[in-house]
N, C-alpha and C positions, 0 to 999 in steps of 0.2 A: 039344777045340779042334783045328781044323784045323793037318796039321803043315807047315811049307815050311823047304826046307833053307836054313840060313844059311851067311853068305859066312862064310872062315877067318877073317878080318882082324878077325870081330866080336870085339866086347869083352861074357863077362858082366854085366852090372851091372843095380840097382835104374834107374826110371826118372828118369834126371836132372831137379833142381828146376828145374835152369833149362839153357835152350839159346840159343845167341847165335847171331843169326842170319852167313849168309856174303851182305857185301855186294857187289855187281855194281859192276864198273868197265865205264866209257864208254871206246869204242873209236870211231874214225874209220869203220874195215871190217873186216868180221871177219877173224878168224886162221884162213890156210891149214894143209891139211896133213892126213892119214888119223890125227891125235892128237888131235883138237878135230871135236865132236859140235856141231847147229846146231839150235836149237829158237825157235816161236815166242813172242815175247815177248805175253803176255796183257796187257790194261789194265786194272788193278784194285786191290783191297788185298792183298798180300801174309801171308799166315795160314800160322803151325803152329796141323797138327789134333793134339789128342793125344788118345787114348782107350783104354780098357781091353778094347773087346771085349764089353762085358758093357753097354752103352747109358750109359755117362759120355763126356763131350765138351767140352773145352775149345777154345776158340779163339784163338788169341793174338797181336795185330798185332806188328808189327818194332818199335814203339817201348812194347811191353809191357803193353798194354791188353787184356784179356778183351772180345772182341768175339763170344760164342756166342750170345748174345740177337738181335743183328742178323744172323747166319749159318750159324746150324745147318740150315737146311734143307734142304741138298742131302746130307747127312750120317747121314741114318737106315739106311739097309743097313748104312756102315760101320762105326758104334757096335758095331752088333750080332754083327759078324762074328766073333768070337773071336779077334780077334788084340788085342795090347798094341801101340801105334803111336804113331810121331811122324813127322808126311808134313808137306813142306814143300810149297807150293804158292800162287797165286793164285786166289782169288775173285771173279769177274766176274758180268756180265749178259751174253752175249753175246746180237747180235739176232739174226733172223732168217736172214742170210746169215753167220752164224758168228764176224763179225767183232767185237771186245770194242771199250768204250768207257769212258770213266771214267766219263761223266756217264748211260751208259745204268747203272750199278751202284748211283750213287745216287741215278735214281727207282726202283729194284724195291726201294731201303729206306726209302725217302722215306714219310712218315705215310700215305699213299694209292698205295705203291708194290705191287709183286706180287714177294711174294719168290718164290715159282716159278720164274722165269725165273732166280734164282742159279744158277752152277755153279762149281766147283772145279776147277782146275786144277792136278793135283800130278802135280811134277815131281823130288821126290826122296822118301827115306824115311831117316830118321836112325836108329830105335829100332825094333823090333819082339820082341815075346815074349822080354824080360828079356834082349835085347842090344842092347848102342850099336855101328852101324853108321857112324857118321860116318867112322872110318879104313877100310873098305872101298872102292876105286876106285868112280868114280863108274858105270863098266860095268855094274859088280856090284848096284851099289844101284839102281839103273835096270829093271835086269831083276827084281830080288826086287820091286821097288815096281807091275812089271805084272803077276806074279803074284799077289799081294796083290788088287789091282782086279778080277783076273778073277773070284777065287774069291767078291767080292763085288759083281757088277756095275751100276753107275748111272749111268743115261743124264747125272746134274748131278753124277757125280765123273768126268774126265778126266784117263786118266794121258799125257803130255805128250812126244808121238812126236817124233823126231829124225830131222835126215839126217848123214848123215857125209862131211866134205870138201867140203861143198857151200854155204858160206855166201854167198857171194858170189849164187850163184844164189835158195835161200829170200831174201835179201833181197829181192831184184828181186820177186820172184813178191807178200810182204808186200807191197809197198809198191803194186804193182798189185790188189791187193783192199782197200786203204785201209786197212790194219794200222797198229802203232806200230812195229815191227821184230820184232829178234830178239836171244835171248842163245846166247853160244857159251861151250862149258866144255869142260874137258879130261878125256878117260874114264877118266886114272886117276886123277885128281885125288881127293883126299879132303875132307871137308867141315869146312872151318876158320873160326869164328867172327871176324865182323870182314870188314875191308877185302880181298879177294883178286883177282886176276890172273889167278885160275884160270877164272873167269866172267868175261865181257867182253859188254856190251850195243852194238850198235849201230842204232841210230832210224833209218828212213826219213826222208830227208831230199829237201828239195827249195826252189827260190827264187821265189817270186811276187812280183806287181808290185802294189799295193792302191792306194786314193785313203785319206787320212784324213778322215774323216767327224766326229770328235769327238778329245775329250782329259779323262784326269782329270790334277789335281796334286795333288801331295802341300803345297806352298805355291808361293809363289813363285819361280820358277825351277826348279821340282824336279817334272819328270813321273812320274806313277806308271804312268799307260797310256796308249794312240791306241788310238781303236777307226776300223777299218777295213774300211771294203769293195772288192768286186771287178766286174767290167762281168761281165752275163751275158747274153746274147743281148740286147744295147744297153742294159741298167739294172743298176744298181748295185745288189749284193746285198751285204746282212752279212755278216761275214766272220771275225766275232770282234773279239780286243785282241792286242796287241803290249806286251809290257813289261821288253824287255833288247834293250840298244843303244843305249840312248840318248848315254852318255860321251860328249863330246869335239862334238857336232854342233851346238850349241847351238838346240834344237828349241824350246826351253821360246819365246823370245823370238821367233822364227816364228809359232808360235800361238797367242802373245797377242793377236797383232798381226791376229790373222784372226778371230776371237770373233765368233759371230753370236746370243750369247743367252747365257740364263743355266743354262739345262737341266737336266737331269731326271737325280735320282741320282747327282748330283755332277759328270756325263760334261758337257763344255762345247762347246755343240755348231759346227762351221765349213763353210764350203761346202767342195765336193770338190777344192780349186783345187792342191791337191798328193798328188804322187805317190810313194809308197815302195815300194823293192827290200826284201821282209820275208825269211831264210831261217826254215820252220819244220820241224814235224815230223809227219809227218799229220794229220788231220782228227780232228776231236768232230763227235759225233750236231750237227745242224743246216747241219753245212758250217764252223763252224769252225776255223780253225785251231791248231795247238798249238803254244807254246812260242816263239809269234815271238823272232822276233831283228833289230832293224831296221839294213837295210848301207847304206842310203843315202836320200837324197830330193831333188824336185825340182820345179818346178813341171809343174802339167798342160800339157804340149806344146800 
């Protein structure tokens, strides 16, 4: 078995039955300072890999489902590599220009999808060869986790390179290649199950102006979504759904009152005769938007 020095702070032990994941808190922008490390945020399902070394492989999402059947396939080098491991990481599709997407992850698993295109993205390592790492600074687990990768290398396992003191800048740069953001962690942080402060996400963010084209309800008075589009070289293009915001605007009784049909898939369809302030969070494969949030509306000027 390949040997790689372990950090002091490891702890002997059997391989823990269970690991709880460390969940990421939402930030406005990220946190300054030469103490906090700036990585990209991938868009995908979130997976510990666990394996023996010896070609055993578990997959296991954040809300405890064995998901190896749908994702083992970027994972054959590292089964085999002779190390005991538990790497935490995201699982994406990424496309052609690097950029991840959610919805590009599930057609490569979709009945007629290409899992090929999966790749992994890991960006810590908890456990390795009969020790828990998680009290080790995150410095330390960072750099054992890229020696690990090198010694077994694949082009669909990516260990998850960082800048330091520079978040404010990787955002900017995300957000101009149509990214989701970025997560910021602190290097000496240690890795504590649960809610932490220690990781802070922040999303590219930005505010577009859309026409609403449709509406679902949930019943009467109660919007579930607006589907909206945007002018593109003089025509109105798709543009996705909007579905937080609505409180206080009283939207439901606006577009009752504009109804041009009965439509298709629940979605109720109206002319483009209003106009909404959406803020969201970058794009999905098609030009969608993500995560609207509607600030305002008004009629088409």
């Amino acid at each position: 078995m390949p040997k790689i020095e372990i950090p002091k702070a490891a702890v002997r032990c059997e391989l823990p039955a269970e690991i709880r994941f460390l969940v990421v808190s939402s930030g406005a922008e990220p946190p300054g300072g030469p103490e906090w490390l700036h990585e990209i945020k991938h868009d995908g399902h979130r997976l510990l890999a666990v394996t023996d070394g010896r070609g055993s492989l578990t997959l296991r999402s954040r809300n405890g489902f064995d998901r190896t059947h749908l994702f083992r396939a970027p994972f054959g080098k590292l089964t085999n590599a002779g190390h005991q491991l538990v790497i935490d990481g995201e699982i994406c599709a990424p496309g052609d220009d690097g950029v991840t997407h959610i919805d590009s992850l599930n057609g490569a698993i979709s009945r007629y999808g290409k899992p090929e295109r999966l790749a992994y993205y890991a960006f810590d390592v908890l456990y390795i060869d009969g020790h828990d790492v998680r009290r080790c600074p995150l410095a330390e687990r960072k750099e054992l986790l890229r020696r690990v990768l090198d010694e077994a290398p694949s082009e669909r396992i990516v260990s998850v390179d960082y800048l330091i003191d520079q978040g404010a800048e990787l955002l900017a740069g995300v957000q101009r290649i149509g990214a989701e953001g970025i997560v910021s962690k602190r290097l000496a942080s240690i890795y504590r199950g649960g809610d932490s402060r220690d990781w802070i996400k922040t999303k590219c963010c930005e505010v577009g102006t859309f026409h609403i084209t449709g509406f679902k309800e949930i019943g009467e008075g109660r919007l579930e979504e607006l589907r909206v589009s945007e002018m593109h070289n003089g025509e109105l293009r798709p543009a996705g759904s909007v579905k937080f915001g609505f409180a206080g605007k009283g939207l439901w009784e606006t577009l009752d009152a504009r109804r041009s049909g009965d439509g298709r898939k629940g979605v109720v369809p109206i002319q483009p005769h209003l106009v909404v302030d959406v803020r969201f969070y970058g794009r999905l494969r098609g030009w969608a938007i993500r995560d609207g949030v509607l600030l305002s509306v008004r009629p088409v000027p």
